[in-house]
PyMOL commands that place a pseudoatom at each C-alpha (Angstrom):
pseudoatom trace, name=CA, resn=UNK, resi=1, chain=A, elem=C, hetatm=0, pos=[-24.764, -23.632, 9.365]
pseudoatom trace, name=CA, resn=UNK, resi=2, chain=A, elem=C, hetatm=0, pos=[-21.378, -22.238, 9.466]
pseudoatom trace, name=CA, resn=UNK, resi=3, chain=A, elem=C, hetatm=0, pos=[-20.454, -18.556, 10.210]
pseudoatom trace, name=CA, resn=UNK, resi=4, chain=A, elem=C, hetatm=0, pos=[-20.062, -17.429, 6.876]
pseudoatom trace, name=CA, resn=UNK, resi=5, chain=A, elem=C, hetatm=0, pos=[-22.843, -19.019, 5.401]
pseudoatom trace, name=CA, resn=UNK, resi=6, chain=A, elem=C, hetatm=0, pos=[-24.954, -17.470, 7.846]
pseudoatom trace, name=CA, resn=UNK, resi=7, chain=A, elem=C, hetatm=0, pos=[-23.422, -14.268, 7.200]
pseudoatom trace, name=CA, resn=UNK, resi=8, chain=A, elem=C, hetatm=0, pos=[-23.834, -14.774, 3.701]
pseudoatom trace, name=CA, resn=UNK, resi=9, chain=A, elem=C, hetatm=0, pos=[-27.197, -15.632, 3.823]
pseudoatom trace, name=CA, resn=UNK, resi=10, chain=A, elem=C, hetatm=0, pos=[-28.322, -12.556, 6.141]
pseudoatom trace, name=CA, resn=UNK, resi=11, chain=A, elem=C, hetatm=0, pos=[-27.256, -10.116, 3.825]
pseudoatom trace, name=CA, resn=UNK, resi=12, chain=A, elem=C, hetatm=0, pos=[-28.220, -11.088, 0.609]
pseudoatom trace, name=CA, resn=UNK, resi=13, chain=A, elem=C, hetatm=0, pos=[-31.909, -11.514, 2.231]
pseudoatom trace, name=CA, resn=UNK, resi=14, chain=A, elem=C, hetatm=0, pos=[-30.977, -7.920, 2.997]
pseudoatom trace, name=CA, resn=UNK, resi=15, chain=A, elem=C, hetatm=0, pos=[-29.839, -6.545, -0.434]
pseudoatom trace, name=CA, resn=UNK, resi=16, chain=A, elem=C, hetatm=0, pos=[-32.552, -8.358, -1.859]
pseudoatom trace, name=CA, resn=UNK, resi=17, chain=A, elem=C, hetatm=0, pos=[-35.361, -6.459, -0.012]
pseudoatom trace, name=CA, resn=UNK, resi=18, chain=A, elem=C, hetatm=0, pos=[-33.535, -3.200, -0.940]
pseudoatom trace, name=CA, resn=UNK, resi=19, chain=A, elem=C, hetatm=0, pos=[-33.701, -3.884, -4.597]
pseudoatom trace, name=CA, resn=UNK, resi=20, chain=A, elem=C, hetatm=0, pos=[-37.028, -4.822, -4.387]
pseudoatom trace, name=CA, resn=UNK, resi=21, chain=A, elem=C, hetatm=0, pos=[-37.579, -1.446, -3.091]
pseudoatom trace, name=CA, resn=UNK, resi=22, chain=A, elem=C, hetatm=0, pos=[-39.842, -3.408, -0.117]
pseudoatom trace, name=CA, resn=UNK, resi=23, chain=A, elem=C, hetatm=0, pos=[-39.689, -0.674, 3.248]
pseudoatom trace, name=CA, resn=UNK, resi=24, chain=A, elem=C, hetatm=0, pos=[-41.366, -3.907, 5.013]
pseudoatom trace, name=CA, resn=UNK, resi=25, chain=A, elem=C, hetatm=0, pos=[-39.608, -6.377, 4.301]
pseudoatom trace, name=CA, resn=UNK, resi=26, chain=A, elem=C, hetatm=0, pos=[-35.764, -4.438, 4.714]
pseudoatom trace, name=CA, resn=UNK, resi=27, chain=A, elem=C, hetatm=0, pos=[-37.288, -3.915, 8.231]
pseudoatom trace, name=CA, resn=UNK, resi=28, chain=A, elem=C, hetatm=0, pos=[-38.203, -7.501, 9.134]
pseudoatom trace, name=CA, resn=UNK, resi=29, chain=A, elem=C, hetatm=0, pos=[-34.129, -8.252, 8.503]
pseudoatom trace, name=CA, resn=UNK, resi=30, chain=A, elem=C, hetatm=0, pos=[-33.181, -5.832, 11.813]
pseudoatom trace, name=CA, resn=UNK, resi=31, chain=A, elem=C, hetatm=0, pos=[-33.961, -6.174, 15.428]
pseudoatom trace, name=CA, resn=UNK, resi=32, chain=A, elem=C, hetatm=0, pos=[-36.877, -4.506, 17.052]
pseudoatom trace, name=CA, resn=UNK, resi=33, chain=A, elem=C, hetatm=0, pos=[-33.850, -2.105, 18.112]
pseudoatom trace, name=CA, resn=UNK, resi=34, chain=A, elem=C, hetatm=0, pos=[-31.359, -2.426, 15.265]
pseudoatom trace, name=CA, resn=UNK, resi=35, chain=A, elem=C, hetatm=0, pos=[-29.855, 0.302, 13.771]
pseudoatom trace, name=CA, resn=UNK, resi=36, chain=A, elem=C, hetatm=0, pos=[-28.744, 1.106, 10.659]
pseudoatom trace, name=CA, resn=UNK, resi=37, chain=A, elem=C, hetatm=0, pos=[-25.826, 3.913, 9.852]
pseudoatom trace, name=CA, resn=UNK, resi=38, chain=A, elem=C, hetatm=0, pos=[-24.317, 5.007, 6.882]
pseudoatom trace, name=CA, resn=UNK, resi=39, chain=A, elem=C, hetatm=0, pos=[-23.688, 8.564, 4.795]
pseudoatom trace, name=CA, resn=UNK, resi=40, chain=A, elem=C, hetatm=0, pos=[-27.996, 9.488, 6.155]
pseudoatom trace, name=CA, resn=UNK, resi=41, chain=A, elem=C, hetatm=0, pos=[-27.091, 9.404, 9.375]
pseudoatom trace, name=CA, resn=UNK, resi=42, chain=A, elem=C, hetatm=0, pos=[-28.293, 6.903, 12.229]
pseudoatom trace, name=CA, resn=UNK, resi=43, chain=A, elem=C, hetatm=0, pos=[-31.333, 4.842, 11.959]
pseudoatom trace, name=CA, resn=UNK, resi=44, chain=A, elem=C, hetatm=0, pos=[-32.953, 2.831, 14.818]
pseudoatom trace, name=CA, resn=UNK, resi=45, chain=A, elem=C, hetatm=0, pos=[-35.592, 0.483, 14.655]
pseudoatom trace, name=CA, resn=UNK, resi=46, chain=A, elem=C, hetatm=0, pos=[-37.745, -1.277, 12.758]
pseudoatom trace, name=CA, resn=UNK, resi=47, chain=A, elem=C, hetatm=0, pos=[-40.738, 1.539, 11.965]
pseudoatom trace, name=CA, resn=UNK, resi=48, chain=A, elem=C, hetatm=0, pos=[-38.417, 4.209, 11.760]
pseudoatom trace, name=CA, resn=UNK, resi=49, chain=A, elem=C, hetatm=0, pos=[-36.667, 2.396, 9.190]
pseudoatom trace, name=CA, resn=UNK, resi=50, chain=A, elem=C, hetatm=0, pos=[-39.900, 2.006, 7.568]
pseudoatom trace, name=CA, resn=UNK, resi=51, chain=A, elem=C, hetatm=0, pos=[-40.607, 5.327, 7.410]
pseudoatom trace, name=CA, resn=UNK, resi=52, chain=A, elem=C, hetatm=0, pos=[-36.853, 6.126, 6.370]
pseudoatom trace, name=CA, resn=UNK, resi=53, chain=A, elem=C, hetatm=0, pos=[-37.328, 3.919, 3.304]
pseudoatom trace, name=CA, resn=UNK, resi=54, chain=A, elem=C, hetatm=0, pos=[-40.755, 4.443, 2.424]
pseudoatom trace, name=CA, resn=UNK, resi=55, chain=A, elem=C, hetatm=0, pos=[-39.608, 8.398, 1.969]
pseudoatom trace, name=CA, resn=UNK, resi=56, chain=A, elem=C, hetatm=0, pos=[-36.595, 7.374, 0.114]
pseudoatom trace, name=CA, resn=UNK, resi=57, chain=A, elem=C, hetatm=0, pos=[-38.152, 5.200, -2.577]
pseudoatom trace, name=CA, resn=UNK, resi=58, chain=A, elem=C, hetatm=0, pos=[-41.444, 7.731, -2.959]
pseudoatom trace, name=CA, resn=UNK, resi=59, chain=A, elem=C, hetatm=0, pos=[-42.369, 8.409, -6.315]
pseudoatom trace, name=CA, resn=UNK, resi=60, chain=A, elem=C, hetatm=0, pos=[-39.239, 6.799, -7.614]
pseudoatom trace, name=CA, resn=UNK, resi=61, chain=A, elem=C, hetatm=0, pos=[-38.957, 4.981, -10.622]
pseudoatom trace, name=CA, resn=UNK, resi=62, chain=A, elem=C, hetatm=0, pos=[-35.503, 3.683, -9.985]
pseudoatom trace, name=CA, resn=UNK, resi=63, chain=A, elem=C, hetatm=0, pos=[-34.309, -0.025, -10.429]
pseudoatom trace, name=CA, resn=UNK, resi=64, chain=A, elem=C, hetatm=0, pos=[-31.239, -1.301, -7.731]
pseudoatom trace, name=CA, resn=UNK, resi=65, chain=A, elem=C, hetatm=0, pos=[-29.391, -4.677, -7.961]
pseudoatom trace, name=CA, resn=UNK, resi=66, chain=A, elem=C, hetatm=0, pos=[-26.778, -5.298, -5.407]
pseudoatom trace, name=CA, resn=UNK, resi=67, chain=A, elem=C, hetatm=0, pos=[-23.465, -6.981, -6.175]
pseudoatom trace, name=CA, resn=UNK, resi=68, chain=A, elem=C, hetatm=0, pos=[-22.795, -8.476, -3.038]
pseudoatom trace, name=CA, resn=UNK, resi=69, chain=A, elem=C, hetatm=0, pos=[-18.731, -10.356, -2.464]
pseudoatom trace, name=CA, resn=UNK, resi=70, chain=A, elem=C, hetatm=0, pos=[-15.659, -11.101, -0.199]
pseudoatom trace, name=CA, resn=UNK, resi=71, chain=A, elem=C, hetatm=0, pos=[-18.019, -11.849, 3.233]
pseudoatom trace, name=CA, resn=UNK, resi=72, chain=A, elem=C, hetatm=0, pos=[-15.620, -11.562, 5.593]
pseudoatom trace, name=CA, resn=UNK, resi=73, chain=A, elem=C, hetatm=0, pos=[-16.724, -12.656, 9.474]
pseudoatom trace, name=CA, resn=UNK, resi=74, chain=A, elem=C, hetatm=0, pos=[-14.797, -10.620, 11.719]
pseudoatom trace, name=CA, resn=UNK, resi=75, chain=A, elem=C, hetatm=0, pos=[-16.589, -12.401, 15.077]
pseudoatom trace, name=CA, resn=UNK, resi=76, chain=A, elem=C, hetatm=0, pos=[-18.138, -15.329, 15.293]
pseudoatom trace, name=CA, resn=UNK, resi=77, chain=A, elem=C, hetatm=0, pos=[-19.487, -16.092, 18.622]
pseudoatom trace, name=CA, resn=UNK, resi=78, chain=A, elem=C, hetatm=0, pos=[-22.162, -18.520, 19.972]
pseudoatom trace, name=CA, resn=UNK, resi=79, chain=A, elem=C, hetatm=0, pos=[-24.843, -15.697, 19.858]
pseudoatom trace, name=CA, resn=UNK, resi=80, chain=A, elem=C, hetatm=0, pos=[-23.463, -13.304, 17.708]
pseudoatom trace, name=CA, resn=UNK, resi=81, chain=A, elem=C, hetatm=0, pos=[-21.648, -12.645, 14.465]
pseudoatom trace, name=CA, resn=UNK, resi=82, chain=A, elem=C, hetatm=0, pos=[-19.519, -9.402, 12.949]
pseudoatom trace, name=CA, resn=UNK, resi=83, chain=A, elem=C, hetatm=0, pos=[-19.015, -9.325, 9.103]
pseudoatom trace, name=CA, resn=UNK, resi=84, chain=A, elem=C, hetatm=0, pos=[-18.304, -7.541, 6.403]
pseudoatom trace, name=CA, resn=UNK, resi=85, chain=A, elem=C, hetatm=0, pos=[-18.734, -7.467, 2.731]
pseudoatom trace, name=CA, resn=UNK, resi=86, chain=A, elem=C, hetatm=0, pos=[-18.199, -5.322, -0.299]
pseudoatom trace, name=CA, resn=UNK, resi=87, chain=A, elem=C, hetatm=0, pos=[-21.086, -4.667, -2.600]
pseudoatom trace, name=CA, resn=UNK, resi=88, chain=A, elem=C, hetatm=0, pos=[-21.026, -2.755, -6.074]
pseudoatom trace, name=CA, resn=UNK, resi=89, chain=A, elem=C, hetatm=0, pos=[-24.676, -1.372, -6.636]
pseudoatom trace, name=CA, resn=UNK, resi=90, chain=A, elem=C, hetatm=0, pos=[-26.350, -0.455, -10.290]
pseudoatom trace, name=CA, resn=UNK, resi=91, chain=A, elem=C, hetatm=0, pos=[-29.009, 1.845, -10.541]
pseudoatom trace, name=CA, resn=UNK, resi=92, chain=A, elem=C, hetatm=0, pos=[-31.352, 2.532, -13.406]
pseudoatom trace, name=CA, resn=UNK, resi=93, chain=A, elem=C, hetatm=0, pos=[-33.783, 5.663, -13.536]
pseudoatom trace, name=CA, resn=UNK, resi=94, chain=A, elem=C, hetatm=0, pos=[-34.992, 5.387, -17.465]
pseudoatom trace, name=CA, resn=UNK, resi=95, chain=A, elem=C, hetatm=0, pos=[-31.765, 5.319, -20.102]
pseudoatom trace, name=CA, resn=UNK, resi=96, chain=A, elem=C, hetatm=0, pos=[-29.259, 6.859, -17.234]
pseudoatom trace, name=CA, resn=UNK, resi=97, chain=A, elem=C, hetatm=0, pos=[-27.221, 3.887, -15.029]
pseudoatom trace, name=CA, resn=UNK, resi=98, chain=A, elem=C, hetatm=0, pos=[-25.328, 4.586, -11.877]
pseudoatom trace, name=CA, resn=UNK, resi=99, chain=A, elem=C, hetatm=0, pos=[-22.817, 2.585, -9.739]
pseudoatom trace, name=CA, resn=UNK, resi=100, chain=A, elem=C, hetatm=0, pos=[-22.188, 2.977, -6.526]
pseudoatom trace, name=CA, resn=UNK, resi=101, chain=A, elem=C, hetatm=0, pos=[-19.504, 0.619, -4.050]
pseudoatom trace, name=CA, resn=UNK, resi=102, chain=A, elem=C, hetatm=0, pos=[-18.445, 0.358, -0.799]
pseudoatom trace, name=CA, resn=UNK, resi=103, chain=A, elem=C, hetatm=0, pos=[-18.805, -2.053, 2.184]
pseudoatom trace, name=CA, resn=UNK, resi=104, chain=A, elem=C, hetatm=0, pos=[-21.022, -3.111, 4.525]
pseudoatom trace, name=CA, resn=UNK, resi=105, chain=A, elem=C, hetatm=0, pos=[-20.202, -4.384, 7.951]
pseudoatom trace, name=CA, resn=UNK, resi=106, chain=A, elem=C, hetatm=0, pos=[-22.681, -5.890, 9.841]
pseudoatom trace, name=CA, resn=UNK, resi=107, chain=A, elem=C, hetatm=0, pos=[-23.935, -8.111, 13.329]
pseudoatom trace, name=CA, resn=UNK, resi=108, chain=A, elem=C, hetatm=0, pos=[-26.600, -10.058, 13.551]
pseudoatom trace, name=CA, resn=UNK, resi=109, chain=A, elem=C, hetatm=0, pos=[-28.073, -12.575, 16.563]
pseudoatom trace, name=CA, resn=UNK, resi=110, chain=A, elem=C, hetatm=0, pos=[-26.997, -16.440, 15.755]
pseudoatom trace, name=CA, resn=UNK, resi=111, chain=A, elem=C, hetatm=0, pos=[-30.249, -17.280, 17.831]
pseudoatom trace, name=CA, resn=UNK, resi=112, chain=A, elem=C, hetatm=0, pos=[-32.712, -15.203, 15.209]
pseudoatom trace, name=CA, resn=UNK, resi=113, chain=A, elem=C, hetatm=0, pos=[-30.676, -13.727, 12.357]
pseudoatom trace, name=CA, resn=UNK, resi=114, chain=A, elem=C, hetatm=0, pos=[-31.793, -10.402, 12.521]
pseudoatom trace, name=CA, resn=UNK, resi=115, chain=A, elem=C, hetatm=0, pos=[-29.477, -7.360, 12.081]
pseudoatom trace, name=CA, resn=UNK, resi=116, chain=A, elem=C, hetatm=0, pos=[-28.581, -5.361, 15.234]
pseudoatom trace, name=CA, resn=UNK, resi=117, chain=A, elem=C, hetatm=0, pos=[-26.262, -2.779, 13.586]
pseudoatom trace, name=CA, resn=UNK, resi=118, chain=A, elem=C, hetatm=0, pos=[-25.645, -2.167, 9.977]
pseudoatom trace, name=CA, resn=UNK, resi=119, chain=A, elem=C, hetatm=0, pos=[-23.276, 0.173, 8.701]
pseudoatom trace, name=CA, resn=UNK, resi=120, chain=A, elem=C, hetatm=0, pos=[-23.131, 1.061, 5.159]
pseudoatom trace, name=CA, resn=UNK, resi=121, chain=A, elem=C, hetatm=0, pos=[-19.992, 3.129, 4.039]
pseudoatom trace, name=CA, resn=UNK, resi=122, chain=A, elem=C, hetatm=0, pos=[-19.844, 3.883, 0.297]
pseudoatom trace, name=CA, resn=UNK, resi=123, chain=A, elem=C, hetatm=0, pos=[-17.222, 4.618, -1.796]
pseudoatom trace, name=CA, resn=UNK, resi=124, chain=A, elem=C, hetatm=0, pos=[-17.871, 8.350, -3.694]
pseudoatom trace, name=CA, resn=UNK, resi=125, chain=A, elem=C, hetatm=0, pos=[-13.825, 8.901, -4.590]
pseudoatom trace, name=CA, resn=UNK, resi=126, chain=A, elem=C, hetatm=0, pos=[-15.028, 7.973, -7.881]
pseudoatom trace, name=CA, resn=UNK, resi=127, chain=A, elem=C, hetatm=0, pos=[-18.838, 8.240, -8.938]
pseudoatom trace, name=CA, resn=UNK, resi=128, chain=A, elem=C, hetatm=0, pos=[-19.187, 6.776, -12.604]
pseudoatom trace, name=CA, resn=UNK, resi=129, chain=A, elem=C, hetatm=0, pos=[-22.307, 7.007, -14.533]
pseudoatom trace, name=CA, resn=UNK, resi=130, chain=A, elem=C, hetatm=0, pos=[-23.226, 5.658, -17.963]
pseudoatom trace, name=CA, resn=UNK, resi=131, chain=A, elem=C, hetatm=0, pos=[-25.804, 5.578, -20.304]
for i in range(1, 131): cmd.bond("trace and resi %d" % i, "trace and resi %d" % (i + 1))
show_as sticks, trace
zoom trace
């Protein structure tokens, strides 16, 4: 498997566990000690991640899908890889949609697949909602 379909492949598994709103199963995608970083600060590890998600998704009634394009890999070594890629997210909560975009860069293990750092930078310069 080459570099970029690995890459590829690691973070749509990713983006699909967040749309499917599954705590578990966005934690099983990072290293015992992975981290993830974005505009909520620093998270590290699989059950605080968990927890971070589990909080984040209570009592919500909201419905994601990730847009994910352009993986880029930045580093691609025997054991580990550096990537990015730009994502445009939709979010439904009843009639109201949002959008959100940005980028994430990311490296995971070769050996295992599993994210060590994930950073998640979003682009607010100009929020658009619709109906």
């Amino acid at each position: 498997m080459t570099a970029v379909t690995q890459a590829q492949a690691v973070i749509f598994r990713y983006v699909r566990s967040i749309d499917a709103t599954d705590a578990l199963a966005v934690a099983e995608h990072f290293a015992d000690d992975g981290v993830c970083s974005g505009g909520f600060g620093a998270i590290s590890g699989r059950e605080a991640l968990i927890s971070f998600y589990k909080a984040a998704w209570a009592g919500s009634d909201a419905q994601r899908t990730h847009f994910v394009t352009n993986v880029i890999v930045e580093e691609a070594k025997q054991d580990r890889v550096v990537a990015s890629a730009l994502f445009l997210m939709t979010t439904r909560i009843g009639d109201q949609v949002e959008f959100a975009w940005g980028t994430y860069r990311y490296a995971f293990s070769r050996a295992d697949a599993l994210l060590t750092e994930l950073a998640i930078s979003v682009d607010d310069s100009a929020p658009l909602v619709g109906a």
